[in-house]
C-alpha positions in Angstrom: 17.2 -1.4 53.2 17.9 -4.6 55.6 21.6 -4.9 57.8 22.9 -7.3 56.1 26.4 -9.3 57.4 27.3 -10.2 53.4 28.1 -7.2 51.0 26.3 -9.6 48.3 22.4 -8.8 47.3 20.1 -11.2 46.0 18.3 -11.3 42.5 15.6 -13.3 42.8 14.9 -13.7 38.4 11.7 -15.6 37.9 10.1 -16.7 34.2 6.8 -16.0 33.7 4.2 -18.5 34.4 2.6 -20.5 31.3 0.9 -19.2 28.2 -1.4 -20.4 25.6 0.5 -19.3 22.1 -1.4 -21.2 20.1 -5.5 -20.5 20.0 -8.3 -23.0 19.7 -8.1 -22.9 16.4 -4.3 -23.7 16.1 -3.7 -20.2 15.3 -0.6 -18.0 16.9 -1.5 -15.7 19.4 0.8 -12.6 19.0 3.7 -12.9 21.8 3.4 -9.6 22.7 -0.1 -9.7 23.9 -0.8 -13.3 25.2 -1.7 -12.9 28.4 -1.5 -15.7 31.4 -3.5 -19.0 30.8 -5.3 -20.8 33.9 -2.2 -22.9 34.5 0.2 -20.1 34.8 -1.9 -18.0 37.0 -1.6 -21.2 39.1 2.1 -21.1 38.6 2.6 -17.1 39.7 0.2 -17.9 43.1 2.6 -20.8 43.7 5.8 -18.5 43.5 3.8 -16.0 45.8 3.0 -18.5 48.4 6.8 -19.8 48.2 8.0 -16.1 48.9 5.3 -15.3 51.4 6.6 -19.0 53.2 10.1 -17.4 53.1 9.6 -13.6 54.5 10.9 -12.3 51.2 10.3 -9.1 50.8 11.6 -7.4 47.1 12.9 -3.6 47.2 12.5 -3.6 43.7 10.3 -5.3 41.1 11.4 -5.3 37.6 9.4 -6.4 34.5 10.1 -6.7 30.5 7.2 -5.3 30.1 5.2 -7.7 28.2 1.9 -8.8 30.0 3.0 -12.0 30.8 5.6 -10.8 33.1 3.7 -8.1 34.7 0.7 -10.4 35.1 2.9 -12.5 36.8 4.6 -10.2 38.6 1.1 -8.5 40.0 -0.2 -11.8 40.9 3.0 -12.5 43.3 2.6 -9.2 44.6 -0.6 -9.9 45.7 0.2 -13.0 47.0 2.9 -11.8 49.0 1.1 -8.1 49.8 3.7 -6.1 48.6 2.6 -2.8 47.3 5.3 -2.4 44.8 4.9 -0.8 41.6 7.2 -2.7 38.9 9.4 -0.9 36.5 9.4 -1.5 33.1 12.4 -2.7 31.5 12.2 -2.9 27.9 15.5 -3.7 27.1 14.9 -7.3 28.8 11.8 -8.0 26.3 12.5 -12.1 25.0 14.3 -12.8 22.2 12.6 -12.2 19.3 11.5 -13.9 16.7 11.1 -13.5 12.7 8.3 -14.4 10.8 8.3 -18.3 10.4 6.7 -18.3 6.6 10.5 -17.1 5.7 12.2 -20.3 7.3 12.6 -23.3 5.5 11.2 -26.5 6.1 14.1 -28.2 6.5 15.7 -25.5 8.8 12.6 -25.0 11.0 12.6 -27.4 13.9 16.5 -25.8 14.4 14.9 -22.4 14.1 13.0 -23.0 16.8 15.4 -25.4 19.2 18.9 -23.9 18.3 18.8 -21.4 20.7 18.7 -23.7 23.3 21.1 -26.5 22.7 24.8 -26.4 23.9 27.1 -23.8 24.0 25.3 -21.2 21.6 27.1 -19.3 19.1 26.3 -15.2 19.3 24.8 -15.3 15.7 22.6 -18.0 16.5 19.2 -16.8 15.4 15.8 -17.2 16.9 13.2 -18.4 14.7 14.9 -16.3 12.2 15.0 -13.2 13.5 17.0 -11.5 17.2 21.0 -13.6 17.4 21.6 -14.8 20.7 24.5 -11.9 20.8 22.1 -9.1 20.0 19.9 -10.5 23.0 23.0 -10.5 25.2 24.2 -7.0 23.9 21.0 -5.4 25.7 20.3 -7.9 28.3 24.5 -7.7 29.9 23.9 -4.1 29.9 20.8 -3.8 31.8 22.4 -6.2 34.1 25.5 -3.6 35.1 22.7 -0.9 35.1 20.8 -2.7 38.0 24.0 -3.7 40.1 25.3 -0.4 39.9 22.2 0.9 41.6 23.1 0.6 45.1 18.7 1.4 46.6 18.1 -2.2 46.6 18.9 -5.7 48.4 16.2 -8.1 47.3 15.2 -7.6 43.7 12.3 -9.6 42.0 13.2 -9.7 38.2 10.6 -11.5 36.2 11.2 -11.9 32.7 11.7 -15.0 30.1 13.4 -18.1 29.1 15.5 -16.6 26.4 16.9 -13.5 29.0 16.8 -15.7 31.8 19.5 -18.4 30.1 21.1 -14.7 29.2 21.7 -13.7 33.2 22.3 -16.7 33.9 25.2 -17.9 31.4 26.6 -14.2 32.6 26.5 -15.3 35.9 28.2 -18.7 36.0 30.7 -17.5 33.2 31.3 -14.2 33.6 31.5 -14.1 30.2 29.5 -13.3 27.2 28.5 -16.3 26.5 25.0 -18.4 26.2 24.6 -21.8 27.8 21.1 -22.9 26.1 20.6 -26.1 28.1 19.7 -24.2 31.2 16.0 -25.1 31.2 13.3 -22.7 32.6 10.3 -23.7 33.5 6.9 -21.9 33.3 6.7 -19.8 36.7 10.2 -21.1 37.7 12.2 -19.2 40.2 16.2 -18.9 40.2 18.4 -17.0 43.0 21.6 -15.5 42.0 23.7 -13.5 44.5 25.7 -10.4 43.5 28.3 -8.4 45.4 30.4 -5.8 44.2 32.8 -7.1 42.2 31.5 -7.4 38.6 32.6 -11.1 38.5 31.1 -11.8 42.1 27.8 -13.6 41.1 26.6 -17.0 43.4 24.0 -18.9 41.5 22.0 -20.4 44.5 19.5 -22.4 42.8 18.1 -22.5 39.5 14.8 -24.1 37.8 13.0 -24.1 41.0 9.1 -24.6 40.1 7.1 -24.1 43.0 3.7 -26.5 41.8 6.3 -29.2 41.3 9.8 -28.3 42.6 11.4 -32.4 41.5 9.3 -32.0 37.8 9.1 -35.7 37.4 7.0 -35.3 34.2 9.1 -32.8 32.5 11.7 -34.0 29.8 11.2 -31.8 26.7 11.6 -28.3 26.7 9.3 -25.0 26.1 10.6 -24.9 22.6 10.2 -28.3 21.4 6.7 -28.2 23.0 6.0 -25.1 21.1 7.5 -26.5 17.8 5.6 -29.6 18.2 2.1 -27.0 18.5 2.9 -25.2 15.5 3.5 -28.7 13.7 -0.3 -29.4 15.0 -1.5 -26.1 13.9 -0.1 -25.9 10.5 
C-alpha cells in the first residue's frame, strides 16, 4: 500500500484499445472473441508508456474478461513491468447486443446510436438486446464491491465504452443514471478518484488517448463508425 496524505484512491478505468468487428469480407466477427487489431495494440503500448512516464504503479488490475480487455490489459503490463495477474470480472462484460436480423430497418441506425445520445432512458436497448438499466444494475454493483475492498490504492480497470459511460455517469451523478455523450476512445484512459463516502467520486480527467491526447480527427463516434461498417457489409 502507499502513505497517502488524501483518504481518496484512484481508479484509473481504461477502454480497450481498437478492434476489427467487421472481417475482410464485411462479415461480423463475434464480440466475444475479436481480439486486438494492429492499431489497438498501438493504442494499449501507448497507455503503457503514459503510466510508465507517470510512476503508476496498479495494486490491482481488473478485466471484463473478454480478450480485448485482457489483451489490453497484458500489453500495459508489460509495458509498464508490472507482474500483476488481472482478475476477471464478468459482471463488467459490455452491453450486449441482440441479434440485428430482428431490428427493423427503419429502427436500426437508433439501435445502434441510442445508447449513446443524451440523457438515456434505463430501458433503452442496445442493438435490441441488454437496456442501459440492466447494464447499470450489474455494473453499480460491482462498483460498491470494489470500493468496499479496502487492499488497494491504484486500481487499473480496463473494460468498454458501454460500462465505462456506466462508472462514469455514477460518478459525476451519483445517481443511476446514463449520460451517453461521454465519448470513449479506443485505448482511452479516464481517472476517477474515490474516498469513502459513497457519493465522494472526483472525475480527474476523462477521454484521455495517449497516441493523440487533442484527437483533432475525431468527430463521430465508435457507434456511428460501426453502424456505418455494417451498412458497408450488408
Amino acid at each position: 500500500m502507499h502513505d497517502r496524505p488524501s483518504a481518496r484512491r484512484r481508479i484509473f478505468l481504461m477502454r480497450h484499445g481498437s478492434v476489427t468487428y467487421f472481417d475482410a469480407a464485411g462479415r461480423p466477427v463475434l464480440p466475444e472473441q475479436v481480439p486486438l487489431n494492429d492499431a489497438g495494440r498501438l493504442q494499449a503500448d501507448a497507455a503503457g508508456h503514459a503510466f510508465a512516464a507517470a510512476g503508476v504503479r496498479f495494486d490491482r488490475v481488473i478485466v471484463s474478461g473478454l480478450p480485448r480487455t485482457v489483451e489490453t490489459a497484458a500489453r500495459v503490463l508489460a509495458v509498464t513491468g508490472q507482474q500483476i495477474a488481472p482478475d476477471t470480472w464478468p459482471e463488467l462484460h459490455e452491453i450486449r447486443g441482440g441479434r440485428l436480423s430482428t431490428i427493423p430497418d427503419a429502427e436500426l441506425k437508433r439501435a445502434f446510436t441510442g445508447v449513446f445520445e443524451g440523457l438515456v432512458a434505463p430501458e433503452q436497448r442496445f442493438l435490441g438486446g441488454e437496456s442501459v438499466g440492466e447494464m447499470m444494475d450489474r455494473v453499480h454493483p460491482a462498483l460498491a464491491r470494489l470500493r468496499a475492498d479496502p487492499g488497494w490504492d491504484t486500481v487499473l480497470l480496463v473494460l468498454h465504452g458501454g460500462v465505462n459511460c456506466a462508472i462514469l455517469s455514477l460518478a459525476l451523478t451519483g445517481q443511476r443514471l446514463f449520460l451517453g455523450g461521454l465519448a470513449q476512445e479506443a485505448g482511452c484512459i479516464n481517472a476517477i478518484d474515490v474516498g469513502l463516502d459513497p457519493l465522494d467520486w472526483v472525475v480527474r480527467f476523462v477521454n484521455h488517448v495517449p497516441p493523440c491526447p487533442l484527437q483533432p480527427e475525431a468527430r463521430s463516434t465508435t457507434m456511428e463508425q460501426l453502424f456505418a461498417q455494417y451498412r458497408r457489409a450488408e
